[in-house]
N, C-alpha and C positions, 0 to 999 in steps of 0.2 A: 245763726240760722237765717236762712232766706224764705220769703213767699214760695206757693207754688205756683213754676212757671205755667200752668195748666190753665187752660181758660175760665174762667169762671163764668156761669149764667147769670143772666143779667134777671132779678126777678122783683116784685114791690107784694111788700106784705098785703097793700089795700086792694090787690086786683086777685081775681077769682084765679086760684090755680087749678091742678087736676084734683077732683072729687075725692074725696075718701072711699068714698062706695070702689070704685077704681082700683083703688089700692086690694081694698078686704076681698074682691071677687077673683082678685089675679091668682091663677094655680099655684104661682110661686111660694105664695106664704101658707098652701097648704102643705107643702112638702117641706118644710124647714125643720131641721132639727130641735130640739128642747134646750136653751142655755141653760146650763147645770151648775149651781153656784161650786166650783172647783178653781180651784189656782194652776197655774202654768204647770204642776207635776201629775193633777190631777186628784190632791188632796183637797178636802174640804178647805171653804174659804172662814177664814178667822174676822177678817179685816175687809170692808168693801171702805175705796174711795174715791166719791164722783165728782168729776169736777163741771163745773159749768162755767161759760164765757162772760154770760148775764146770770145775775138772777132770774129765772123762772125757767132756764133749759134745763136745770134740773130734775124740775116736776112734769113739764113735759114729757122728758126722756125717761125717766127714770125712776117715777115718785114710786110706781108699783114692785121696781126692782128693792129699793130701800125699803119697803114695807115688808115684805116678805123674808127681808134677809132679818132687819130687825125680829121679826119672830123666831128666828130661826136663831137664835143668840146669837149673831154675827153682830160684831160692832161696826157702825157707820160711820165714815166721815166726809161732810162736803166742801170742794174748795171751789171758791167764788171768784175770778177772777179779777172783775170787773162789777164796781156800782152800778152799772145800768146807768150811765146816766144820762146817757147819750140819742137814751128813747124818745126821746119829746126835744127836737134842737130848737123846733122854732115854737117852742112852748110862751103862751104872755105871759103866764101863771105862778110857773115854778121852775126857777134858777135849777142848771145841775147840778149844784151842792146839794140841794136842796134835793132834789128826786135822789140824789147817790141816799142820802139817809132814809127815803121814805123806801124806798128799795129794799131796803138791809133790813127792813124793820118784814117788810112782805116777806123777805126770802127766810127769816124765822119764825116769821109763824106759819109757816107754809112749813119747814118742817117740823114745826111742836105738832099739824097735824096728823104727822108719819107716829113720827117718838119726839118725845122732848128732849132725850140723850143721847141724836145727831148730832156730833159736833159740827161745828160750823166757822170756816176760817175765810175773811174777806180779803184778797189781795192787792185790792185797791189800785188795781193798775186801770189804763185810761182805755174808756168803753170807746170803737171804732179803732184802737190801736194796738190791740194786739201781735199784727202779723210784725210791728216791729219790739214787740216784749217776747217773743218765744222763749230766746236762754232763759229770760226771768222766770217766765210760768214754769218750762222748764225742770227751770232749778227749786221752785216753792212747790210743785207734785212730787220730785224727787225727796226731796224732804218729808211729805205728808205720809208719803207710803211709804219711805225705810226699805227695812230690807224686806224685798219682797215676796218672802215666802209665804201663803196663805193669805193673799193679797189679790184681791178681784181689782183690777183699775178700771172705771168705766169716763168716757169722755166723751163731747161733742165729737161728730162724722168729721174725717181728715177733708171728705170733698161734700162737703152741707152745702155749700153756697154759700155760706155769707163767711167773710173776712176772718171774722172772732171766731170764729165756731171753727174753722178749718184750722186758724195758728194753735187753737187751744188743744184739739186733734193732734195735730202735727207734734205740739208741746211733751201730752201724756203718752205718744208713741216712743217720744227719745226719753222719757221718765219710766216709761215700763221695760226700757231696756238695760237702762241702768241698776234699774233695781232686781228686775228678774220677774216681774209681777206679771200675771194674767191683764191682758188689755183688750175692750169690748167699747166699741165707741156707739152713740147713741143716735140715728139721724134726727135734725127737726123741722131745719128749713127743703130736704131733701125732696119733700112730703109734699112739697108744695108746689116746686117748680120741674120736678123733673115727671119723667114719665115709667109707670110701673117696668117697662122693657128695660130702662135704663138700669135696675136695681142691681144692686151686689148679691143677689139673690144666693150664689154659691158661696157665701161668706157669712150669710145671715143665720142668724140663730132667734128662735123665738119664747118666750117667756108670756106662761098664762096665766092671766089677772082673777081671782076667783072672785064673785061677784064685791066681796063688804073689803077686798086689796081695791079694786077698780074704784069707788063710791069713796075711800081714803084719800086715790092718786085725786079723783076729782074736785076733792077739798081740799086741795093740795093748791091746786090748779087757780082754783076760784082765790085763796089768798093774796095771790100777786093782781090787784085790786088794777093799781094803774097801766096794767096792762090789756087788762079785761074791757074793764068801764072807761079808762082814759082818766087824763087829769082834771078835765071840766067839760064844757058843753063850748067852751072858745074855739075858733080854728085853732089848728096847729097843737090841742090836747086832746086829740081823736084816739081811740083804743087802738091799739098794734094789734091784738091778736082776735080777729074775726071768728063767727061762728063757723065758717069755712073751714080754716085752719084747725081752733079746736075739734072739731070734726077726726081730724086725723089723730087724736090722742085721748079719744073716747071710746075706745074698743077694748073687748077681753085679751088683748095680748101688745105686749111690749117685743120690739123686735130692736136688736142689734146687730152691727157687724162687728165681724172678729177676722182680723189682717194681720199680720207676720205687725210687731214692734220694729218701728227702726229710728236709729238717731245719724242722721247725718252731720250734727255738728262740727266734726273734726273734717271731714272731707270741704266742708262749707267754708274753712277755717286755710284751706289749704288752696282751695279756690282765689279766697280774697285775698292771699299773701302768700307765695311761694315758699318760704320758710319762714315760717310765724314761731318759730322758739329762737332766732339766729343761732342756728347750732356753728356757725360758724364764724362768729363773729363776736357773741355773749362769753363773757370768761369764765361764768360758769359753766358751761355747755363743753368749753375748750378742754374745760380742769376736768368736768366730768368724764369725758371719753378719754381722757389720759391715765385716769384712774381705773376706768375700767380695761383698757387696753391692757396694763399691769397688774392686772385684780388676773388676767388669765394666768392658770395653774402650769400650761407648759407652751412649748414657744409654737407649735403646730397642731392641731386637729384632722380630723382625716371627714369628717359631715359635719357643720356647725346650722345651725337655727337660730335667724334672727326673727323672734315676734313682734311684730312691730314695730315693723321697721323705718315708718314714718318716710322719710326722704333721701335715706341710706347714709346718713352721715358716720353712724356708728357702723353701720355694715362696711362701708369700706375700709375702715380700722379691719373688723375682724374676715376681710377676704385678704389680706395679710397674712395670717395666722391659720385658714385652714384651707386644705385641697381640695374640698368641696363647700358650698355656703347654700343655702335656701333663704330670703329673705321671704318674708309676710307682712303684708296690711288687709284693711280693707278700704281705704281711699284710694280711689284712681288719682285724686290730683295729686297726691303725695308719690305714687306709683310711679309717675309721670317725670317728676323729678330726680326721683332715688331711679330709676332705669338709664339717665342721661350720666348721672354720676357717676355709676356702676359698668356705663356701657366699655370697657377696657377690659372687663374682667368675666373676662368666657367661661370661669368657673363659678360665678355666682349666677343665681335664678332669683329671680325678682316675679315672685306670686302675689294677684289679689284673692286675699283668701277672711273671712270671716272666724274668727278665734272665739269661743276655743271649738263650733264645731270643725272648722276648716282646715285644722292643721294638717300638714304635709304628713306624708310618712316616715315615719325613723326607719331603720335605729341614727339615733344623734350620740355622737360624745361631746360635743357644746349645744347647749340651747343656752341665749341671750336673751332676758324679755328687760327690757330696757325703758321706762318712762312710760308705761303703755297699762299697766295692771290694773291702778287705782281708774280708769275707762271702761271696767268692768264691771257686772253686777256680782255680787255676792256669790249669787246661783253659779255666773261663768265664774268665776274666779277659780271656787272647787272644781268644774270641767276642766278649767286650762293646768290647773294642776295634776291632776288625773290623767292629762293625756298625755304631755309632759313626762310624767311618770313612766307611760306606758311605752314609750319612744325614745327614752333614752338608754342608751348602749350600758353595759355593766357598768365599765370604765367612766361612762360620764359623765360630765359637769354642767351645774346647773349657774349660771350669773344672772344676780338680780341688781335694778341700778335705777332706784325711783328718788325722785323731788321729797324731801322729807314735810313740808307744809302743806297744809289744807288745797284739796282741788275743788276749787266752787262750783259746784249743781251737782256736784257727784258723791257716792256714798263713802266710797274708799279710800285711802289716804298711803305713801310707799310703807308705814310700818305693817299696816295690815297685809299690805301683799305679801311682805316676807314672814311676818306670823304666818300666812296659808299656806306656801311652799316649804317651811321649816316644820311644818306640821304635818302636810299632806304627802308629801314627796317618799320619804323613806331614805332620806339619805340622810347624813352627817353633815354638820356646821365646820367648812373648812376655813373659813377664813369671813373675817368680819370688816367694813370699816363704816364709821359712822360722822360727819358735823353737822352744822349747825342746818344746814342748806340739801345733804345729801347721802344717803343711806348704800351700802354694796354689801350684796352677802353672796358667799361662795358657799354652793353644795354638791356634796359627791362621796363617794365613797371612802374609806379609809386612808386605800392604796392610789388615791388619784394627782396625787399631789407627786412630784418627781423625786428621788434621792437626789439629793446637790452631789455633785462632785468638783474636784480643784482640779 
């Protein structure tokens, strides 16, 4: 993953920003919807997991949401990024090692004053560096949340202003897509430097603090001591967060925004390297499509479905084999190359399409989903199955063809994709093959498979 190319505001924690008063008179936040502790289906939330960049965006953000939810029997859990420790650089007093502990020691008692049965996981990645650890964050929210049914994700604003707080955003929007979970991010430094016009107001959702939730968040708040008071009376160990600033996180309502999930990783991936698997080149890749090419049940198709299709290396194998072809991704840059490949072959269509709401329309008697599955959350997984189902022709066949080892930051793996197609599809197990490196399953109906004749 890369930064956003967007500009960012240039703003300093010690100079006066816009008022809070500002913020609470604007019409905006009286007309805001109620955030409703519910998950992405709209079922009650089981599971809340918030992450913060620093120790203390948390409680800023957040503290009143985790209080409420803990009464609610929802289990909490927070993921810390970063020690903080980057708060105090030109400190004479206390080494960063030294603040990263005193920090970790703040960010748990700040929430023993929530519940004492927050969990609490510190990731110890480097404070000011995030925007170059995204996969890692990532891949450590992906994990924290699982699969994410009944799963509130809450994270720092994708456009906060500050560095950490936007990679950490940008991080739990490709973690909430992966897993399928509800994603509501939290501004902090927003609050500060921008002006009430500027707001996501048609995004925002608001959450009210009843007076003894508020009076928790604020003890919450007052924990993170070297944030508050500073490290000593030295220059250079001055408090970060002014009576200004807190200002804006002492009101009866917590407000967030709620934006579309997205991961751009693979399209980022396609950007930096025009074919990043060497499908063309790796002998695994070679052997792969050769197997799959042979795994087809007869020598022609009449509509075939390539799901991701990545760069069309496998599609042009199967514009061989049928008289009509649909390719799909959703990377332009992948797009870009699979249409240059492709360009010879006036019967393939090469679509940017988002899976599984995006799919084409059938009927198919081939759909190919190809290395693309375990990319999936849980939630789509079942979609792409389903619809899959619902678009393919009596007669046709289903080819599955995933990397059988672990994919990092992601929940899935190619067994499980073909456990959810063998489960969900409705059709019969035609033909199987399995090593060490690589899994192909063929499904379809009885009669799908051709009589041999001499």
């Amino acid at each position: 993953m890369v930064t956003s190319s967007a500009p960012r505001p240039a703003f300093r924690h010690d100079v006066r920003g816009t008022p809070a008063e500002e913020w609470w008179r604007h019409p905006g936040r009286a007309a805001l919807p109620d955030l409703e502790l519910t998950d992405r289906d709209g079922a009650p939330v089981e599971r809340l997991v918030v992450v913060a960049a620093h120790p203390d965006d948390e409680s800023l953000g957040a503290a009143g949401l985790m209080t409420i939810a803990v009464a609610s029997g929802v289990d909490v859990a927070v993921v810390v990024l970063t020690d903080g420790e980057g708060s105090h650089p030109a400190s004479p007093t206390t080494p960063p090692e030294e603040l990263a502990g005193v920090r970790r020691t703040e960010c748990r008692a700040a929430l023993d004053r929530l519940d004492e049965g927050i969990e609490l996981e510190h990731a110890g990645l480097p404070d000011g560096g995030l925007s170059d650890e995204v996969a890692s964050c990532a891949a450590r929210i992906t994990e924290a949340v699982g699969e994410g049914g009944g799963v509130l994700l809450v994270a720092p604003y994708r456009r906060d202003g500050h560095p950490d707080h936007e990679a950490a955003g940008r991080a739990a929007a490709a973690a909430a897509r992966r897993t399928g979970a509800r994603l509501v991010e939290y501004p902090v430094w927003l609050w500060h430097w921008a002006r009430p016009e500027q707001a996501p107001w048609p995004e925002m959702r608001r959450l009210s603090l009843p007076p003894e939730v508020l009076a928790t968040k604020q003890q919450a708040i007052a924990a993170h001591r070297t944030q508050l008071a500073g490290l000593s009376t030295a220059p250079g160990d001055e408090p970060l967060l002014g009576q200004d600033v807190l200002a804006h996180f002492s009101g009866p309502q917590e407000l967030f925004v709620e934006e579309p999930a997205t991961d751009p990783t693979l399209d980022e991936l396609h950007r930096a390297v025009e074919e990043p698997w060497g499908v063309d080149t790796r002998w695994y890749e070679v052997r792969k499509r050769s197997l799959l090419s042979a795994f087809l049940p007869r020598q022609t198709f009449r509509r075939g479905l390539d799901v991701g299709c990545s760069t069309g290396a496998v599609t042009s194998d199967l514009a061989l084999r049928c008289e009509e072809l649909v390719a799909v991704d959703d990377s332009a840059a992948a797009l870009s190359v699979a249409r240059r490949r492709l360009r010879d072959h006036d019967h393939v269509r090469v679509e940017r399409s988002t899976v599984p709401e995006g799919l084409p329309d059938g009927p198919f008697d081939l759909v190919v989903v190809s290395e693309m599955g375990y990319f999936l959350s849980p939630r789509d997984l079942t979609r792409l199955v389903a619809g899959v189902r619902a678009r393919l022709s009596p007669d046709g066949v289903v080819v599955l063809c995933h990397w059988r080892h672990a994919v990092d930051g992601w929940l899935l793996d190619g067994q499980a994709v073909h456990r959810a197609f063998e489960s969900g599809l409705g059709a019969g197990r035609l033909a199987a093959y399995v090593d060490r490196d690589v899994e192909l399953l063929l499904l379809g109906p009885g009669d799908a498979l051709p009589v041999p004749t001499r």
